[in-house]
C-alpha positions as CSV (number, residue, x, y, z in Angstrom):
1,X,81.7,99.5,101.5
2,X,83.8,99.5,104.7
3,X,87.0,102.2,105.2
4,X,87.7,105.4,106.6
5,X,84.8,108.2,107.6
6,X,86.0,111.9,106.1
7,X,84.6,115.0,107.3
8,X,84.8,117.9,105.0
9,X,83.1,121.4,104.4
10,X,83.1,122.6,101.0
11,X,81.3,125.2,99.4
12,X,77.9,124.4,98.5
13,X,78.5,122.9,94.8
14,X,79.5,120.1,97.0
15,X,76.0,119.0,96.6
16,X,76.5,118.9,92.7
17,X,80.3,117.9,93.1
18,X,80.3,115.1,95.9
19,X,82.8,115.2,98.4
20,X,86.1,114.3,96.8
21,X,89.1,116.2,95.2
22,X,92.3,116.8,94.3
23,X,94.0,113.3,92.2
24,X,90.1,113.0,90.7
25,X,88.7,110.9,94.1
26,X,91.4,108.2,94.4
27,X,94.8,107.9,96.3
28,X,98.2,106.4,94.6
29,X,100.7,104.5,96.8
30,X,104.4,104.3,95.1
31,X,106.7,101.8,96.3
32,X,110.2,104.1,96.4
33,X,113.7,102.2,96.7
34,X,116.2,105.3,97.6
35,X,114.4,105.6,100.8
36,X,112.8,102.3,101.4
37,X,109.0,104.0,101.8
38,X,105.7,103.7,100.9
39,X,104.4,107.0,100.1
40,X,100.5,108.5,99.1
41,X,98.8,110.5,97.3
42,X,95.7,111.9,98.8
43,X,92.7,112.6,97.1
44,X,93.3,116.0,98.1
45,X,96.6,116.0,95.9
46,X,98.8,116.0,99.0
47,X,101.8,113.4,98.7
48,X,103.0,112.3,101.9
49,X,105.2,109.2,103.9
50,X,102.9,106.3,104.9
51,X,105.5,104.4,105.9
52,X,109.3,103.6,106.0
53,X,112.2,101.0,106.9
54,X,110.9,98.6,103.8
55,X,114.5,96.9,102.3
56,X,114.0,97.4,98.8
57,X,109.8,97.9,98.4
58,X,108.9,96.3,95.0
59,X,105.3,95.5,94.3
60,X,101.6,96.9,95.7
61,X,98.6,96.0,95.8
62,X,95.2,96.5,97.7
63,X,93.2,94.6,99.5
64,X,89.0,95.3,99.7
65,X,90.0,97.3,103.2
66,X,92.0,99.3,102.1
67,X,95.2,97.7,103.6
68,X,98.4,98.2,101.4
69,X,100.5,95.0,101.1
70,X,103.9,95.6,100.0
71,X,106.2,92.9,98.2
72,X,110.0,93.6,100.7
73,X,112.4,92.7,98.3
74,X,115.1,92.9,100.8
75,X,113.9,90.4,103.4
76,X,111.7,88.1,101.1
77,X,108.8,88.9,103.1
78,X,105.3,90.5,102.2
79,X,104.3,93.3,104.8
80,X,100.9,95.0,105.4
81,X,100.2,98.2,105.8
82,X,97.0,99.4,107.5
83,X,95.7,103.1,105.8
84,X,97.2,104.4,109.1
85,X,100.3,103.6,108.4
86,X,100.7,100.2,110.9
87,X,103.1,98.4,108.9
88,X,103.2,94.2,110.2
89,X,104.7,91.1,108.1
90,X,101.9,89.3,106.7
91,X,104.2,86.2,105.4
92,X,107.6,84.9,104.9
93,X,109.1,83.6,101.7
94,X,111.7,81.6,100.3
95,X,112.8,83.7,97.7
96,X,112.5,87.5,97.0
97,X,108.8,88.8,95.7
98,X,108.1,91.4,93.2
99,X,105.0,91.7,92.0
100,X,101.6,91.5,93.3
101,X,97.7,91.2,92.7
102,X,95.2,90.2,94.3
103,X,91.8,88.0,92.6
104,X,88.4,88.8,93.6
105,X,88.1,86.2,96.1
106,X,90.9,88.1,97.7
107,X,93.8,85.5,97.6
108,X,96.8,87.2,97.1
109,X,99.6,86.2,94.1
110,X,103.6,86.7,94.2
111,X,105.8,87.0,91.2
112,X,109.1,85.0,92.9
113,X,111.4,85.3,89.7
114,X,114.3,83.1,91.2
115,X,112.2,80.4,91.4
116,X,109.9,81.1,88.2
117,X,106.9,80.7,90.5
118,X,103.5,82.4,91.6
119,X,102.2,81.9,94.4
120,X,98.8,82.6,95.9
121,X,98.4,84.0,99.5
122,X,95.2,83.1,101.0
123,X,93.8,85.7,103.8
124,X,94.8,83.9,106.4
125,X,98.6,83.4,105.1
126,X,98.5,80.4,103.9
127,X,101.1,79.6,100.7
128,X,101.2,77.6,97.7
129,X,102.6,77.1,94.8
130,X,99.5,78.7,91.7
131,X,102.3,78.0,88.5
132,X,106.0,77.1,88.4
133,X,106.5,76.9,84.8
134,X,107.2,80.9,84.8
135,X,110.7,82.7,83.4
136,X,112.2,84.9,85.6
137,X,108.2,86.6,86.4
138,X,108.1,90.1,87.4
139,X,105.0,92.0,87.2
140,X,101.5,90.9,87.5
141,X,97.6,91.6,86.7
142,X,93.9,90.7,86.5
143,X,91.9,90.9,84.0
144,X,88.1,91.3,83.9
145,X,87.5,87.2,83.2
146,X,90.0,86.8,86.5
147,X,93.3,85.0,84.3
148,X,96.4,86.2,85.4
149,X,98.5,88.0,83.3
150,X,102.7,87.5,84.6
151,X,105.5,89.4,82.7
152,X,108.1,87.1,82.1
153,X,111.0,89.8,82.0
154,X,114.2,87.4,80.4
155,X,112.4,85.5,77.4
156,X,110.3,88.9,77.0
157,X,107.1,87.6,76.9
158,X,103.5,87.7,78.7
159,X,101.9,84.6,80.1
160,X,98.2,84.3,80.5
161,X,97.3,81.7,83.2
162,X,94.0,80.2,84.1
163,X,91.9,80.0,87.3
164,X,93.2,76.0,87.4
165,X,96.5,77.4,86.7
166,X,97.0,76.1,83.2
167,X,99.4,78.8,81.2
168,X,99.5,80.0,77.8
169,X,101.9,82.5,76.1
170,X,99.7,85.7,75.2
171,X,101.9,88.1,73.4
172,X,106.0,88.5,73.2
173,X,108.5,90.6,71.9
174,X,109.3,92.4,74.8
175,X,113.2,93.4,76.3
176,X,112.4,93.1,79.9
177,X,108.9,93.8,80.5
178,X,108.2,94.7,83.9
179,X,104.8,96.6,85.3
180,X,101.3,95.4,84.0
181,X,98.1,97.2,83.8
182,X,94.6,96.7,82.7
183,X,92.1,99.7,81.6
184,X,88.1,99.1,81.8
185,X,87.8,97.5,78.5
186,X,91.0,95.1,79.1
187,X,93.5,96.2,77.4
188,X,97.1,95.5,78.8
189,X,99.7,97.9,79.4
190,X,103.2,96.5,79.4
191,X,105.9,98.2,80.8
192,X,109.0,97.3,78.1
193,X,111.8,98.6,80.4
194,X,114.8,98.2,78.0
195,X,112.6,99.2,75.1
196,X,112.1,102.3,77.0
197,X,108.3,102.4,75.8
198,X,105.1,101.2,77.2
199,X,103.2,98.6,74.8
200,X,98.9,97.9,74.7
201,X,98.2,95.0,74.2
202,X,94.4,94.7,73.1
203,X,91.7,91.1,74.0
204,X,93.0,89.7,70.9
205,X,96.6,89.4,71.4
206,X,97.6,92.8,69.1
207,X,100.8,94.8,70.9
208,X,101.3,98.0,69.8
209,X,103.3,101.3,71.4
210,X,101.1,103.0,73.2
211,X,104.3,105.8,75.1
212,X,107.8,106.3,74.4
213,X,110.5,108.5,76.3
214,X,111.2,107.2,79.2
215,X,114.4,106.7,80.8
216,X,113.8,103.7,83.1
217,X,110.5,102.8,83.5
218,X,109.3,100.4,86.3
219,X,105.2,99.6,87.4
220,X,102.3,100.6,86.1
221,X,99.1,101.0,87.2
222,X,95.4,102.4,85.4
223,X,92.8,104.9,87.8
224,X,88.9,104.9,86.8
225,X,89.3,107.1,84.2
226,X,91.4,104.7,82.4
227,X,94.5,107.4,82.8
228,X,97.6,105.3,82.7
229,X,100.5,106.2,85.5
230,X,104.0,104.7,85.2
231,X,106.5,104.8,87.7
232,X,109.9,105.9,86.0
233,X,112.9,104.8,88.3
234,X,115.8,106.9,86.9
235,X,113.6,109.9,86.6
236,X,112.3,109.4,89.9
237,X,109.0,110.6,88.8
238,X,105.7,109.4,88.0
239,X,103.9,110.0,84.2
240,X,100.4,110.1,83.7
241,X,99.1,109.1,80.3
242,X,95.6,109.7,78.8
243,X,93.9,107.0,77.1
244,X,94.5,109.3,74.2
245,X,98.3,108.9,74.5
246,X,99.1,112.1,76.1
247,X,101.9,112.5,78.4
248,X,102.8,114.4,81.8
249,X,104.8,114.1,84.5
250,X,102.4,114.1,87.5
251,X,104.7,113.4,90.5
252,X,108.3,114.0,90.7
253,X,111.0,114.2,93.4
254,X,110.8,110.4,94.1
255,X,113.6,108.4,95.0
256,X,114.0,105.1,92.7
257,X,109.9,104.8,92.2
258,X,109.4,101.0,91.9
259,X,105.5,100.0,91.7
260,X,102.5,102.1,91.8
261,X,99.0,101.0,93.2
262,X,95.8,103.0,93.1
263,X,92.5,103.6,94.8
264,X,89.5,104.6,94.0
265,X,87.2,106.6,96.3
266,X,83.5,105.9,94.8
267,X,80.8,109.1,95.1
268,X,79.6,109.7,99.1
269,X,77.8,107.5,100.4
270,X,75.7,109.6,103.1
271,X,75.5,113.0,103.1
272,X,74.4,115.0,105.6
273,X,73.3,118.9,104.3
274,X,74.1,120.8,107.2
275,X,73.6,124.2,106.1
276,X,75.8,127.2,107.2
277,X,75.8,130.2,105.7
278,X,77.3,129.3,102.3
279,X,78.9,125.9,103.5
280,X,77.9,122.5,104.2
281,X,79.4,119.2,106.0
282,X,79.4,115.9,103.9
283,X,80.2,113.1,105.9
284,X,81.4,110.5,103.5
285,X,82.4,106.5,103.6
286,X,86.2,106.6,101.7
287,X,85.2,102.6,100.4
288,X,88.2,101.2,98.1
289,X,87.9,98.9,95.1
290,X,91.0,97.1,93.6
291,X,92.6,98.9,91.2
């Protein structure tokens, strides 16, 4: 995989360990609207500013570089952000985006809820329409089989659409639903906002409540452990939930959190054992997957 080089001496359980620490070897990015920033989460556990002067950041998602391509509410444009921090507009739009995902051929897709369109991105910017036949769509996501998953947030539903586009309602019920989620074994996570609850909804079309208590929750996303975060905008924090259903607030402090994206940093790739005294130097390839 291609990305960043770290260098990093550790003790030498390193050798047992690998290279990576802090947020379990992946970084969060959370799309924040008080401050109109994109901030991360290291895998060292340090949360800092990647970049700012976004007008009203909504949806995230990741490309197979690691570039961070934020849905700017504000403008109705989509910009990209380079792991540096570089921040360029990668298209114009007609109407104001809100979610995003990207499919594994790595076309990107807009929720455009004034229109009740998707859209798909290819890399090289060029925009069409994927399915207009959408209410009000807010948050989107992939599922293992590539269909599309699009929260419809005023009829309350979730529509599941097709590679050739063809749609199909997959579960309803909702008030608002907003962020969506997949774990490893494809279960959906829907964020019901003015249920105040976050809903799984398993392969076969069953919804059930999977978290309760929050006060205004917004996007969701799922690490490699199949922990479930969700970005709670009154709160201005972010919750971590276990696949057993336990909850924790695992950032707070945020202003307005919108969406949440995550990467994963798979085990080193090269090592080099460069003993010294009780230390030694790993020299590890940070690739990213989608999340």
């Amino acid at each position: 995989m291609t990305g960043l080089t770290k260098h990093c001496i550790l003790p030498l359980t390193c050798a047992l360990l690998g290279c990576t620490t802090g947020f379990a070897g992946q970084m969060m990015y959370v799309s924040t609207g008080g401050d109109n920033a994109i901030h991360r989460l290291g895998a060292d556990g340090v949360l800092t500013t990647l970049a700012t002067g976004f007008n009203n950041p909504q949806g995230l998602a990741l490309d197979q570089f690691g570039n961070l391509f934020v849905a700017n509410g504000g403008d109705c444009t989509i910009r990209r952000v380079t792991p540096g921090g570089q921040v360029s507009t990668f298209v114009s739009l007609v109407s104001t985006p809100v979610g995003l995902a990207f499919d594994q051929s790595g076309n990107l897709y807009s929720a455009e809820g004034n229109y009740g369109s998707v859209f798909r991105i290819t890399p090289a910017g060029a925009i069409s329409i994927f399915n207009n036949t959408l209410n009000s769509p807010f948050g989107l996501a992939f599922d293992s089989q590539g269909d599309l998953y699009v929260a419809n947030t005023y009829p309350g539903t979730i529509t599941r659409i097709k590679p050739d586009g063809q749609a199909s309602t997959f579960a309803s019920g909702f008030s608002y639903p907003d962020g969506l989620a997949f774990d490893s074994h494809d279960n959906l996570y829907v964020v019901d906002a003015m249920h105040q609850n976050v809903s799984r909804v398993k392969p076969d079309g069953t919804v059930s409540v999977f978290a309760t208590g929050f006060w205004l929750a917004s996007g969701a996303a799922v690490d490699a452990l199949d922990n479930l975060y969700v970005a709670d905008v009154a709160a201005g924090s972010v919750i971590k939930i276990t696949p057993e259903g336990e909850s924790s607030t695992f950032i707070s402090g945020l202003s307005e959190p919108h969406f949440i994206a995550i990467a994963t940093i798979p085990e080193p790739a090269a090592c080099a054992l460069i003993v010294a005294g009780l230390s030694l130097l790993c020299l590890q390839t940070l690739g990213r997957r989608l999340s």
